[in-house]
C-alpha positions as CSV (number, residue, x, y, z in Angstrom):
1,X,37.7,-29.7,6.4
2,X,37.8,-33.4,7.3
3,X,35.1,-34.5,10.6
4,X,36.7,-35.3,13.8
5,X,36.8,-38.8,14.1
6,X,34.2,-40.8,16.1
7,X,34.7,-43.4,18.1
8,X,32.4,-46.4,18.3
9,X,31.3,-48.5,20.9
10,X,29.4,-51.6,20.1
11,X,27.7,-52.6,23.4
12,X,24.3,-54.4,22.1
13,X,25.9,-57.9,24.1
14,X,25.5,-56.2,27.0
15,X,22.6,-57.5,29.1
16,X,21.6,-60.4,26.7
17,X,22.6,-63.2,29.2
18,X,21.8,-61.7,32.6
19,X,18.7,-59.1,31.0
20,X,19.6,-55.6,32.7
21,X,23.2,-54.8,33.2
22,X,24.0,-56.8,36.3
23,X,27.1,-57.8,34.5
24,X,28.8,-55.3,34.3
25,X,31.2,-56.4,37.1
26,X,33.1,-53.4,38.6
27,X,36.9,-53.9,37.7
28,X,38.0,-50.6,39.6
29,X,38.4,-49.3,43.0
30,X,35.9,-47.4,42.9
31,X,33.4,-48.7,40.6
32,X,34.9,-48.7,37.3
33,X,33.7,-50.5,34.7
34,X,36.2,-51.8,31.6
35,X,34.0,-49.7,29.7
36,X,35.1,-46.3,31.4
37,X,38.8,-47.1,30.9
38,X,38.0,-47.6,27.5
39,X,37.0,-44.3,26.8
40,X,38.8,-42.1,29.1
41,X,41.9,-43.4,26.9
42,X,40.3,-42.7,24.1
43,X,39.0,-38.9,25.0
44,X,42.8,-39.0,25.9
45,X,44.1,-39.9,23.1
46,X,41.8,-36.9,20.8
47,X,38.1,-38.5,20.6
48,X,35.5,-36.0,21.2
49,X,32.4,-38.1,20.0
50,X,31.6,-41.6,20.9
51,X,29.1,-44.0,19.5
52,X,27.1,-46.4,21.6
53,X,25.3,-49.0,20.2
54,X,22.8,-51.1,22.4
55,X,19.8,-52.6,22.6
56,X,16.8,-50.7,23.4
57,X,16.1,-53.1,26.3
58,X,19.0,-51.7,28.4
59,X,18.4,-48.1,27.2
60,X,17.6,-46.6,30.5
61,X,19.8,-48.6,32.6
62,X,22.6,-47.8,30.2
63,X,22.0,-44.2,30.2
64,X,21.5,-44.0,33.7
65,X,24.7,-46.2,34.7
66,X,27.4,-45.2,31.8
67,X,25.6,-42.3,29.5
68,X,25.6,-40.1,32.0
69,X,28.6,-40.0,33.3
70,X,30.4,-39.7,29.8
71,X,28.4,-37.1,28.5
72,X,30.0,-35.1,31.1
73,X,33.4,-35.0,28.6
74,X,32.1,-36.1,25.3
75,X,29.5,-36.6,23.3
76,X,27.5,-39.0,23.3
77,X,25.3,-40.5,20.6
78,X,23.4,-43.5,20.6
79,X,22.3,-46.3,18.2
80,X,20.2,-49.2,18.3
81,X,20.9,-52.8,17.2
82,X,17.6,-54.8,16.5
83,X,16.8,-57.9,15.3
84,X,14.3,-56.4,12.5
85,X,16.7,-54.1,11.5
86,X,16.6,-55.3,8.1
87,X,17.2,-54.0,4.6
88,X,14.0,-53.4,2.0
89,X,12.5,-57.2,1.4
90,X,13.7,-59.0,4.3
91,X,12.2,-60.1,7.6
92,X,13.6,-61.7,10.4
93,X,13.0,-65.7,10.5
94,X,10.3,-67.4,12.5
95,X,12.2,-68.5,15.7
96,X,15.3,-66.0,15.3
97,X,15.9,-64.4,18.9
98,X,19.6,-62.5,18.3
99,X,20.7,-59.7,15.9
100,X,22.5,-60.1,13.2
101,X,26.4,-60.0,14.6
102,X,28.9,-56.7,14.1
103,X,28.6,-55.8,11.1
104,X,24.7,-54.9,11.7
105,X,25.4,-53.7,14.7
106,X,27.7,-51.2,12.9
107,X,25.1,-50.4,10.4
108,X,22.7,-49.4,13.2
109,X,25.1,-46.2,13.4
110,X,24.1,-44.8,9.9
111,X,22.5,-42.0,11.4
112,X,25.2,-41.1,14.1
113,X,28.3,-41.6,12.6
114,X,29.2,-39.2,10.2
115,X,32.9,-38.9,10.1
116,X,35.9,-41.7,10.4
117,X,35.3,-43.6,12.9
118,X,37.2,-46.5,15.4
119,X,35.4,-49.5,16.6
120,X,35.5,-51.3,19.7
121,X,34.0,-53.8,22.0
122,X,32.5,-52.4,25.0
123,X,33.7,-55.4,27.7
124,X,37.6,-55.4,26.5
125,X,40.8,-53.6,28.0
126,X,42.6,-52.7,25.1
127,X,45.1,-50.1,26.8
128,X,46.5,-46.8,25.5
129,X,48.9,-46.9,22.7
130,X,46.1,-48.4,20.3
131,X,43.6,-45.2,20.7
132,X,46.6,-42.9,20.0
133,X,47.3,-45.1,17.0
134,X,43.5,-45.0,15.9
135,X,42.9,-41.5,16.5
136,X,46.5,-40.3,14.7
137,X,45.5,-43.0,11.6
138,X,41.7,-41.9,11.4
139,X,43.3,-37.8,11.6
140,X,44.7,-37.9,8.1
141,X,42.8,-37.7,4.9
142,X,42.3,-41.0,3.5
143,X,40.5,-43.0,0.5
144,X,37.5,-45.0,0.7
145,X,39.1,-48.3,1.1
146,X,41.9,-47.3,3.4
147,X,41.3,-48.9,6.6
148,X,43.2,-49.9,9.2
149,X,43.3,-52.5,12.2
150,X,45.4,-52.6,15.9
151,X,47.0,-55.7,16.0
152,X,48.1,-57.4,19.1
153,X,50.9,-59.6,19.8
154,X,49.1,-63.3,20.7
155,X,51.2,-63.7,24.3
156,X,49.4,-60.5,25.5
157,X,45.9,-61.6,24.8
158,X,46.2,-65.0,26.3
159,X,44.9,-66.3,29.5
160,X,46.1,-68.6,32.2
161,X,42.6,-69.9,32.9
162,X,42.0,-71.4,30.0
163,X,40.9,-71.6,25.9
164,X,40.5,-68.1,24.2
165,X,39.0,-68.2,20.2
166,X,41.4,-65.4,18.4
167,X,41.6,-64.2,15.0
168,X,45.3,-65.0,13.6
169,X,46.8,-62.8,11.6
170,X,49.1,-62.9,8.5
171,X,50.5,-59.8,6.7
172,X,51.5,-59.1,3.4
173,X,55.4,-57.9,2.4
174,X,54.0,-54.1,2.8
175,X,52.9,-54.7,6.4
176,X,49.3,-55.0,4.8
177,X,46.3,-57.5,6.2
178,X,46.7,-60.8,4.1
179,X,44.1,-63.2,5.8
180,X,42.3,-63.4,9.0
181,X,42.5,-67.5,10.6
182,X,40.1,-67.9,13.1
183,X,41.1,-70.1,15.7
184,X,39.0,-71.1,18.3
185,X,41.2,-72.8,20.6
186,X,44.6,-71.4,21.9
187,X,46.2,-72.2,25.3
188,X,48.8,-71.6,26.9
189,X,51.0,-74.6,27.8
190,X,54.3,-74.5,29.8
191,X,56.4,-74.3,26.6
192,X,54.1,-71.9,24.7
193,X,51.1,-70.8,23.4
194,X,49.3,-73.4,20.8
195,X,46.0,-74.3,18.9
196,X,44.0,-76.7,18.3
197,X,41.0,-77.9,15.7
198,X,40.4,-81.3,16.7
199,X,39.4,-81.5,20.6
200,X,42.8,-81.3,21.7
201,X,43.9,-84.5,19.6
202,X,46.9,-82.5,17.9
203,X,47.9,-79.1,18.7
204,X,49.5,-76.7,16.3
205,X,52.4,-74.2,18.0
206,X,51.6,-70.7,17.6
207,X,54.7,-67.9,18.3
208,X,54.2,-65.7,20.8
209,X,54.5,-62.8,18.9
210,X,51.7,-63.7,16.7
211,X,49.8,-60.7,15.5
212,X,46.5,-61.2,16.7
213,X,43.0,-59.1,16.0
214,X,40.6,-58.1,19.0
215,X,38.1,-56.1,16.5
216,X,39.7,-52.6,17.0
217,X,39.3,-51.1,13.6
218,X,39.8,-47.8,12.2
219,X,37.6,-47.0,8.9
220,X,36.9,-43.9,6.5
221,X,33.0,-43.1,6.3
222,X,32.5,-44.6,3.7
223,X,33.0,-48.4,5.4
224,X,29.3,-47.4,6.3
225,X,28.0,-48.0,2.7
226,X,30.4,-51.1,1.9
227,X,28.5,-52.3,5.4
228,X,25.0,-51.3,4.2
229,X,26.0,-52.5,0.5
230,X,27.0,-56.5,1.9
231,X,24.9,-56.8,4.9
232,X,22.2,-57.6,2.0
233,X,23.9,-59.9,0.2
234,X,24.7,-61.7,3.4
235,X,21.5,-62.1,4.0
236,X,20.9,-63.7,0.5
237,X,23.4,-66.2,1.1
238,X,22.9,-67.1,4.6
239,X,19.2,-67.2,5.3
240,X,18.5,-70.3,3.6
241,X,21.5,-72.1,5.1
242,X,21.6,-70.5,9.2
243,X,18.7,-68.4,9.5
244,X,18.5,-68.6,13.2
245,X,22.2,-68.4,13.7
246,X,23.6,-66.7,11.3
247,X,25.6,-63.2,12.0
248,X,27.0,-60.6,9.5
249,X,30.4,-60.2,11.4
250,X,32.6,-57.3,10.9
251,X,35.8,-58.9,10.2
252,X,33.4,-60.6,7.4
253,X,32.7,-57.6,5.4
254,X,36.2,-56.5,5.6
255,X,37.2,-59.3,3.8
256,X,34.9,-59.1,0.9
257,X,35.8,-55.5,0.4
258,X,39.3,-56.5,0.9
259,X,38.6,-59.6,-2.1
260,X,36.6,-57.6,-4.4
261,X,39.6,-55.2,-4.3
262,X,37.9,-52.1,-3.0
263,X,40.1,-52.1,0.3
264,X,43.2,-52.8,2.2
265,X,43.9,-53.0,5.8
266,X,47.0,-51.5,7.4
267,X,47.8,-53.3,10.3
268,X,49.5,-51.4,13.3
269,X,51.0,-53.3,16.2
270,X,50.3,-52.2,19.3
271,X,52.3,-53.4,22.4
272,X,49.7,-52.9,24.8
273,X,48.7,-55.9,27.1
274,X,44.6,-56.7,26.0
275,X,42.9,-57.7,28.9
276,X,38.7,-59.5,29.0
277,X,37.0,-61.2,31.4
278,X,36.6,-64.8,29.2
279,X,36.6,-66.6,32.6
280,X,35.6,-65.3,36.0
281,X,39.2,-65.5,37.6
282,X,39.9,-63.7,34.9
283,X,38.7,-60.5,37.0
């Protein structure tokens, strides 16, 4: 019988730039956190399991605060994203401070996530058709390299108070993931929503029903070996070059499965509005 699927929070950003989890700013009336919304929607919408991956630092603050409460009505399994981390032969560089982006962060799961799993970010609204449209995609069988990604249309990501870096997206004639563009410099103007990639010298119009991705994936198990199998060869190609910057992003290793030919990404649209606190009027 196929495993319930899991869903997958990755929360290790919480707490690096305040330490503790001061920042996790209340966005209900009584107390709610965007994190809480997050999951009720997805216990909603048929997750039983969820995923939380942090950083040992904010272990018993994020137990006491969030855990808790959420084991109440799922469970809950934790993870740990850490800067040594590494795979057999490699050490973290003299000077590094930060992990090593999503696609570790993912990879810190092996342990915990054994079924199909959704990811998310822990500080974004997404809303409640995409969970329903994660959990019915991740309830059928599928193959290895069947995965599939919520996409959003660009106006309802956007913010009036100011730049937001998105990754553009453009689809094959099957509806499948071509390309990922990231932009990191879309506005809103009177007329429109545009980009730019030179300071604001020239900017590029975007549509406003732009599919858009805001990292809300759904993936068979076995994305945890493709993850496992590239996060070395990342490293091999990036140490040299970044090593106290570089980061083994998500959307990064589901392009090279996608170019070696070992997957494709279905993209479903979802006509929620995305909400994230970029800037603080943004609350």
């Amino acid at each position: 019988t196929m495993k319930k699927p899991i869903l997958v929070v990755m929360a290790a950003v919480m707490g690096s730039r305040y330490g503790g989890l001061k920042q996790m700013d209340p966005v209900g009336q009584n107390g709610e956190v965007i994190l809480d919304y997050s999951v009720f929607d997805a216990r909603r919408a048929g997750f039983e399991t969820v995923v939380f991956i942090i950083k040992h630092e904010i272990e018993a603050d994020f137990k006491a605060k969030i855990g808790s409460r959420i084991e109440k009505y799922m469970e809950v399994r934790y993870a740990y994203q850490d800067l040594h981390d590494l795979p057999a032969g490699y050490e973290a560089p003299e000077g590094r401070v930060k992990p090593w982006g999503t696609g570790q962060a993912i990879t810190a799961g092996r342990d915990v996530i054994d079924a199909p799993f959704a990811v998310i970010n822990s500080d974004d609204y997404y809303g409640v058709e995409c969970f329903e449209l994660l959990y019915r995609y991740l309830s059928q069988p599928r193959e290895a390299g069947d995965y599939c990604m919520v996409g959003y249309l660009l106006k309802n990501t956007v913010t009036d108070n100011g730049s937001v870096a998105r990754g553009v997206c453009a689809s094959d004639e099957n509806g499948n993931l071509a390309v990922i563009n990231e932009r990191t410099r879309i506005e809103k103007f009177p007329g429109g929503i545009h980009y730019t990639e030179d300071d604001g010298a020239t900017w590029v119009d975007l549509p406003e029903d732009t599919l858009v991705s805001m990292n809300m994936w759904a993936f068979p198990h076995s994305m945890m070996a493709a993850l496992e199998k590239g996060f070395p060869v990342f490293l091999r190609e990036q140490l040299s070059k970044n090593p106290e910057k570089a980061e083994y992003y998500l959307p990064m290793a589901v392009d090279a499965e996608m170019q070696a030919g070992r997957a494709g990404v279905s993209v479903k649209t979802t006509h929620d509005k995305w909400y994230g606190v970029t800037y603080r009027e943004d609350k």
